[in-house]
N, C-alpha and C positions, 0 to 999 in steps of 0.2 A: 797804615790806617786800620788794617784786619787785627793786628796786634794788638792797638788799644781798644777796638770792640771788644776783644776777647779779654782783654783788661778790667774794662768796667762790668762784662757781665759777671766775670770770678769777685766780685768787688761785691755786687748784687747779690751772688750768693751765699755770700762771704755775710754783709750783713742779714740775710732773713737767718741764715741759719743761728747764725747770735741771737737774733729774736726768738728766736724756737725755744734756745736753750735757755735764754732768760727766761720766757716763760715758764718752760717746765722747770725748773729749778727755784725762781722765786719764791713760792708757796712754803717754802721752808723757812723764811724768814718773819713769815707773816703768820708764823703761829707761836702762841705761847709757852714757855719752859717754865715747869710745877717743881718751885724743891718743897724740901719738907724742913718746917721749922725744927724738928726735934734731932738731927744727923748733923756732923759740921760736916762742912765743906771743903775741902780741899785743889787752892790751884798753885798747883811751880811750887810743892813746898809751904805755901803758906795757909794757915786751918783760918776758916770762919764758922762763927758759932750766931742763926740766924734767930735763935728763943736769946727773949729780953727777959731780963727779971718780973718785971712788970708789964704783963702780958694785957693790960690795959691799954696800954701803947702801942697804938697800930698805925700802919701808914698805907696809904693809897699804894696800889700794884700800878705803879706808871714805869716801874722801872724795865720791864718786859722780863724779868723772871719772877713767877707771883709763889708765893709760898702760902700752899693751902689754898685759902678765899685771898688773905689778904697779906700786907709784907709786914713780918713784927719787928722793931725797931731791935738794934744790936750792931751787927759788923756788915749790915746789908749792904748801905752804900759804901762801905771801904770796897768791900767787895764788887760791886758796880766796878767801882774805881779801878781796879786793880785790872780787873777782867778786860774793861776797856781800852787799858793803857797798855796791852797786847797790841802786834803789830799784825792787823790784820791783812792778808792779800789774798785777792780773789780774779775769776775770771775779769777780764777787762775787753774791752773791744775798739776798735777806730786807733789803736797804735801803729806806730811806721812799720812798713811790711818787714814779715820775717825772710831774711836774706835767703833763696834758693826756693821760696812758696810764693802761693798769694796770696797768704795768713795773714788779715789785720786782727784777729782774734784768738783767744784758745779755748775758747766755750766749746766745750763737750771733749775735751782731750789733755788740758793741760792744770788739772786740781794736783794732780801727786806735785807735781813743780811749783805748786804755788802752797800746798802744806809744807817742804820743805822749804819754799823761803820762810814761811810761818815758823820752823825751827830757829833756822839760820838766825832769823830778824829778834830770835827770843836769844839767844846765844850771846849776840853782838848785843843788845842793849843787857844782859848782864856784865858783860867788856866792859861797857863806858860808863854804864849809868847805874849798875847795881841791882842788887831785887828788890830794895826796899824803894824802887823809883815810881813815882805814878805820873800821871800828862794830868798836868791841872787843871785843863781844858776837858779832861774828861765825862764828868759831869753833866758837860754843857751841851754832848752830843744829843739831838733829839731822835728821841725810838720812837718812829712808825707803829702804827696798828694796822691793821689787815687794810684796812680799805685801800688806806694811803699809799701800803708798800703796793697795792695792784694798782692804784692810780696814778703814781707814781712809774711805773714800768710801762705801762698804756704812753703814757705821755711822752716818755722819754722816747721809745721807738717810732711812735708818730713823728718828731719833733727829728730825731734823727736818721729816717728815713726821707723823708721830705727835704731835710738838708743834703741827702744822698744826690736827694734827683734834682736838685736843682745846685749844684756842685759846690756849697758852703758845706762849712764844718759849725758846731754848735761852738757856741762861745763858753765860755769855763770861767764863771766868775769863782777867786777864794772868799771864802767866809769866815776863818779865821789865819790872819795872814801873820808873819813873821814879826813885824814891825809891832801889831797889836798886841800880840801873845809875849813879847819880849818887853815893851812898853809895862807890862804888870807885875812885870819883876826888878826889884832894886837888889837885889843878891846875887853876885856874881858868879855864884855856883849854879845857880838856879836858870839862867843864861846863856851859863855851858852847858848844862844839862837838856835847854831846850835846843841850843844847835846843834845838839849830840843828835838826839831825838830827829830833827830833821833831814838831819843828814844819812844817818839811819836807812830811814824810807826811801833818797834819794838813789841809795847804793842800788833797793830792786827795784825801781823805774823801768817802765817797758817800751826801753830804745836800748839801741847797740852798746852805747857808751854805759851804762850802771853795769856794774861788775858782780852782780848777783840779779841782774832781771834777768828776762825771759828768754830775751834772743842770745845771752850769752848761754845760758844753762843748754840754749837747743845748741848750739857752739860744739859744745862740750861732748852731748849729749851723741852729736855723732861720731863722735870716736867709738863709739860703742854700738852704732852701728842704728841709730836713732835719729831720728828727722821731725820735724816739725807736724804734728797731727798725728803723731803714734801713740799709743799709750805708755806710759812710764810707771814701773813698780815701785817700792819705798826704796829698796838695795839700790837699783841703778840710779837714782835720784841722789843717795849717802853719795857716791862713787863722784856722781856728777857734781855734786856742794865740793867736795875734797878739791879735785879741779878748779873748779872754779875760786877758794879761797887762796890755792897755791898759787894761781896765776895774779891773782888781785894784785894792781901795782899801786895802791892809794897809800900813801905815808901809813895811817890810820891804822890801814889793817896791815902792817908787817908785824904784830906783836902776838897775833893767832893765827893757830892751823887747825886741820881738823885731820883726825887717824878715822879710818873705817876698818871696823874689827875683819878678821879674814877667819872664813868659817866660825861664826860664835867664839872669837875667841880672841883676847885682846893682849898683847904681847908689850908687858912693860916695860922692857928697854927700847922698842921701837916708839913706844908715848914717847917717853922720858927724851929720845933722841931727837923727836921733833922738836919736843918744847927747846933744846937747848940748842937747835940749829944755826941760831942768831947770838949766840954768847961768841963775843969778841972781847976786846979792849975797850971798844967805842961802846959796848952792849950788851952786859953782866947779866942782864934782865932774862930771866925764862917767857917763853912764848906761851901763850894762853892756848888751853886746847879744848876744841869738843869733840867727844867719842861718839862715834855713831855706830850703833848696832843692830843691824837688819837681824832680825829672830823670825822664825814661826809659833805662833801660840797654839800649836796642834795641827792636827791631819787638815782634811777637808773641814773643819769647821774647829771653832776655839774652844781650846780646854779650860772647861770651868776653873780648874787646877791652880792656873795662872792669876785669877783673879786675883789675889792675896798679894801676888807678887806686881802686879802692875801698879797697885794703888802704892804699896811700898816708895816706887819709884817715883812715881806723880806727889810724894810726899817730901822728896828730896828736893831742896832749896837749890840745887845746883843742875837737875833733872831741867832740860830744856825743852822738853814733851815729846811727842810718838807722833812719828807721821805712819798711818795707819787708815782705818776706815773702814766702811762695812764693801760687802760687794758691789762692784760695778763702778763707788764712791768713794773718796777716798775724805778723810776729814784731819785733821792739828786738834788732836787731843792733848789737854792741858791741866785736865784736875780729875776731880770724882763726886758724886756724896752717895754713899751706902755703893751699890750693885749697878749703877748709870756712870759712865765717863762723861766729861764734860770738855766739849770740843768748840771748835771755829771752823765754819763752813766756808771751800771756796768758790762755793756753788752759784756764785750771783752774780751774772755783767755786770761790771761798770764800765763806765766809759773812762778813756783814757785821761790822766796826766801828767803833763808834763812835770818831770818834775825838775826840771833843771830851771823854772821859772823862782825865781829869788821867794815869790809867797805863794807859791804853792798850796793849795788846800790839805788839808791835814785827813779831815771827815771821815774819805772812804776809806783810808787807810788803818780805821779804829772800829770793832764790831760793837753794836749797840746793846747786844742781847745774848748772853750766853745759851746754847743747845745742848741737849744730855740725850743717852742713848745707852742701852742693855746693855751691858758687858760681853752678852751670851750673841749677839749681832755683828760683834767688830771682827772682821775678817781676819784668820790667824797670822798673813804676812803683814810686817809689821815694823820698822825703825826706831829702836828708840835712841835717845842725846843725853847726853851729860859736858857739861862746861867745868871746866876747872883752869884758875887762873893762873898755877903755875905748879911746879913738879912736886912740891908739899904736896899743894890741894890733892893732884892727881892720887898720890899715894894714900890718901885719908878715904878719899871718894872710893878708890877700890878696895883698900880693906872693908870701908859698910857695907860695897854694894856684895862682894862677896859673901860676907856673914848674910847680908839679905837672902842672895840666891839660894845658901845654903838651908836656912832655914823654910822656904816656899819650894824646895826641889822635892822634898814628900819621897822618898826616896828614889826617886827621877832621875833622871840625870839636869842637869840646869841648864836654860836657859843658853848661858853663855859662860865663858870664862875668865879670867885674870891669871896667863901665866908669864914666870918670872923667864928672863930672858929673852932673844928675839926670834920672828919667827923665822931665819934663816937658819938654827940652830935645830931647829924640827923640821928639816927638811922644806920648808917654804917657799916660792921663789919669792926674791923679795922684790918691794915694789921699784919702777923704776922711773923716771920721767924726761922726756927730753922734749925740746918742741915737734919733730918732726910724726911723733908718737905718744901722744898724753897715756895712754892706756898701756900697761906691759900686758902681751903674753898672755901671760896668769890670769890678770884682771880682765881680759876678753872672754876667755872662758867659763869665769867666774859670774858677768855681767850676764851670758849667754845662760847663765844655766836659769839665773834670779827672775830674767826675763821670760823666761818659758813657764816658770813654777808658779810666778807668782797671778792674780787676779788681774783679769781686764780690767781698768779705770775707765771711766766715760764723763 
C-alpha cells in the first residue's frame, strides 16, 4: 500500500513538472517566423523563391511564416508543404512508464532524442518515399495563433490533470484517420506512399515495442552509461540511432544502416562494407546508409567560418539535417534563408499516442510553422546526416561533400574527413557488436569523452 502512495505521488509530480515545462516551452510556438521575400529559401536540398513576378499578388500571412507585412504568391505554399510533410517529434507526456523510472514524460531532458528521431524519421522517408514526397493532407493542418496555442495548453492541463485525480485518462479522438486519407486516393502508389508514411511515425511511437521510440533509444542509451532523465549530446545520440537501426528486426528496415564517423573522420571501405553486409544469393541489393557526423563548429562558441559550409550541406538533397541547437536547447535544423537556419522544435508537450491503433492521428506528428534562428547562436557541438541509397550514391555524395569541405576549410583544417580504406588500417579499434555488449571498448571512451564536452540539453 506504501508503494503505491509513493507511486501515485512520482506520478503527480511527474505530471506538474510536464506542466511547467509545457508552459515555459510553449511560447515558442506561438510566435511568428519573418522571411524575407527577396532570399530563397532553402530546405533538405530543395530552394524556394518567395517574390512573385507580379508583386500585385498578395496573400493573407495565415500560413504562420509571414514574409515582410505580408505572404507574396510564388513557391510559398509548396513550401508550407514540404516543411510540414517533415516528421515532426517532440516532448510527449502520459506514455507507458520508462522501464527502471517513474518517467511517463521527457519534458525537460529528452529534445536531443527527439531531434534525432527528427533525423532518423527524415532518413527513412527518403528510403521509401523519396524527397520529391509531400503528405497531402499537409495543407489541412491548422496553425494556431498566440492566443489559442495558450488556450489551448491551459485547457489541455486542466483537462488532464483533473483526469489525473480522478483516475481516467483523456480520450484521443483521430481527426484525420487512415481509412479517410486513403479513401482520397485512387493510385496505388499514392496508397503505398501513405502507408509508408504511417508506418514511419509508428516505428517512433513512445512504447517499448517501436524500434526507434523513446524507451528503446534509453535501452540503448544505457550502455553508454545513460539512463532515462540524463541529458543526451548530438555524438552519443549518432552512437545511440546506429544501435538502434542495427538492432531493428522489422523486414522494412533490413535494407539500411547507419555508419557514425569515428573522430571526424569517415572511412570508405568501412561505409562500403556495411552497405554490402547483406549481399547474398538471395540479396544482390546494397544496403541504404546514413552517415552521421558529430563535429564541432569552433571553441566555446561557433565560428562564423563555418557558415558557408553548413548552408552548403543544408543544400544537398541527400543531407538529412543537423541535430544541433543553441545552448541549454537543442533543435532538427533543416534549411536556411540568408544568416538564420531554419529548424523544428521539440520543445512542446504533447500528449501521448498510440500509435499501434490502426487510425492513429497523424497532427502532432507534422509542425505547422517553420522557426529560424542566427547562425551566430547555434551551439558549436553539432551532428550532421547524409543518406545515400546505395554504394554509387555513397561514392558521388563524398567526392561533393569533400570538394565542399575543401573549399569552406579557409585554409583550416576541415570539418571532417573522407578517407580511403578502413579505420583498422590507421590503427583504429574497430567497431564490434555482440548482445551481451552493444558498445565496444573504443566507443565507451569515445561516448565518454562526447559526453563531457559537449553542452547540457534541458
Amino acid at each position: 500500500m506504501e508503494a503505491t502512495g509513493t507511486d501515485e505521488v512520482d506520478k503527480l509530480k511527474t505530471k506538474f513538472i510536464s506542466a511547467w515545462n509545457n508552459m515555459k516551452y510553449s511560447w515558442v510556438l506561438k510566435t511568428k517566423t519573418y522571411f524575407s521575400r527577396n532570399s530563397p529559401v532553402l530546405l533538405l536540398g530543395k530552394c524556394y523563391h518567395f517574390k512573385y513576378e507580379d508583386e500585385d499578388k498578395m496573400l493573407p500571412a495565415t500560413s504562420g511564416c509571414t514574409i515582410e507585412d505580408h505572404v507574396i504568391a510564388g513557391n510559398v505554399e509548396e513550401f508550407r508543404k514540404d516543411f510540414i510533410s517533415r516528421i515532426w517529434l517532440t516532448y510527449r507526456e502520459e506514455f507507458p512508464q520508462i522501464e527502471g523510472s517513474a518517467l511517463t514524460t521527457d519534458c525537460g531532458w529528452g529534445c536531443t532524442l527527439r531531434t534525432g528521431q527528427m533525423l532518423l524519421a527524415q532518413g527513412l522517408i527518403l528510403h521509401f518515399l523519396g524527397r520529391a514526397w509531400t503528405w497531402p493532407d499537409a495543407l489541412n493542418i491548422e496553425n494556431s495563433d498566440s492566443e489559442s496555442w495558450t488556450s489551448h495548453t491551459v485547457k489541455k492541463f486542466t483537462a488532464s490533470f483533473e483526469a489525473s485525480l480522478s483516475g481516467e485518462r483523456e480520450l484521443k479522438t483521430p481527426t484525420i484517420s487512415l481509412k479517410e486519407t486513403i479513401g482520397k486516393y485512387s493510385d496505388d502508389h499514392e496508397i503505398r506512399n501513405e502507408i509508408y508514411h504511417r508506418k514511419v511515425i509508428s516505428w517512433f511511437g513512445d512504447s517499448p515495442l517501436a524500434p526507434f521510440g523513446l524507451h528503446q533509444l534509453i535501452e540503448y542509451g544505457k550502455k553508454s552509461g545513460k539512463k532515462a532523465g540524463d541529458w543526451y549530446g548530438p555524438a552519443v545520440v549518432a552512437h545511440i540511432l546506429r544501435k538502434a537501426v542495427e538492432e531493428a528486426r522489422h523486414p522494412d528496415l533490413q535494407g539500411i544502416t547507419i555508419y557514425v564517423a569515428q573522430d571526424c573522420t569517415v572511412y570508405n571501405s568501412d561505409v562500403i562494407d556495411k552497405q554490402s553486409a547483406s549481399m547474398t544469393s538471395d540479396n544482390a541489393d546494397d544496403k541504404a546508409v546514413i552517415i552521421l557526423v558529430p563535429v564541432r563548429l569552433g571553441g566555446e562558441r561557433t565560428n562564423t567560418d563555418y557558415l558557408e559550409f553548413v548552408k552548403g550541406i543544408l543544400s544537398l538533397e541527400y543531407c538529412v539535417g543537423i541535430i544541433g541547437g543553441k545552448p541549454k536547447q537543442s533543435y532538427y535544423f533543416a534549411g536556411f534563408q540568408d544568416d538564420s537556419l531554419i529548424y523544428m522544435d521539440p520543445h512542446y508537450c504533447q500528449s501521448f499516442v498510440d500509435v499501434s491503433i490502426k487510425d492513429f492521428p497523424l497532427e502532432t506528428f507534422h509542425c505547422p510553422s517553420p522557426k529560424k534562428m542566427s547562425f551566430r547562436k547555434m551551439d558549436p557541438s553539432c551532428t550532421i546526416g547524409f543518406y545515400c541509397r546505395n554504394v554509387q550514391d555513397f561514392k558521388r555524395a563524398s567526392e561533393e561533400i569533400t570538394k565542399m569541405l575543401q573549399f569552406s576549410s579557409k585554409e583550416k583544417y576541415p570539418l571532417f574527413t573522407f578517407v580511403n580504406g578502413h579505420s583498422r588500417d590507421y590503427d583504429f579499434t574497430s567497431t564490434t557488436t555482440n548482445e551481451e555488449d552493444l558498445f565496444s571498448e573504443d566507443e565507451k571512451k569515445r561516448l565518454k569523452r562526447f559526453s563531457t564536452e559537449e553542452f547540457v540539453l534541458l
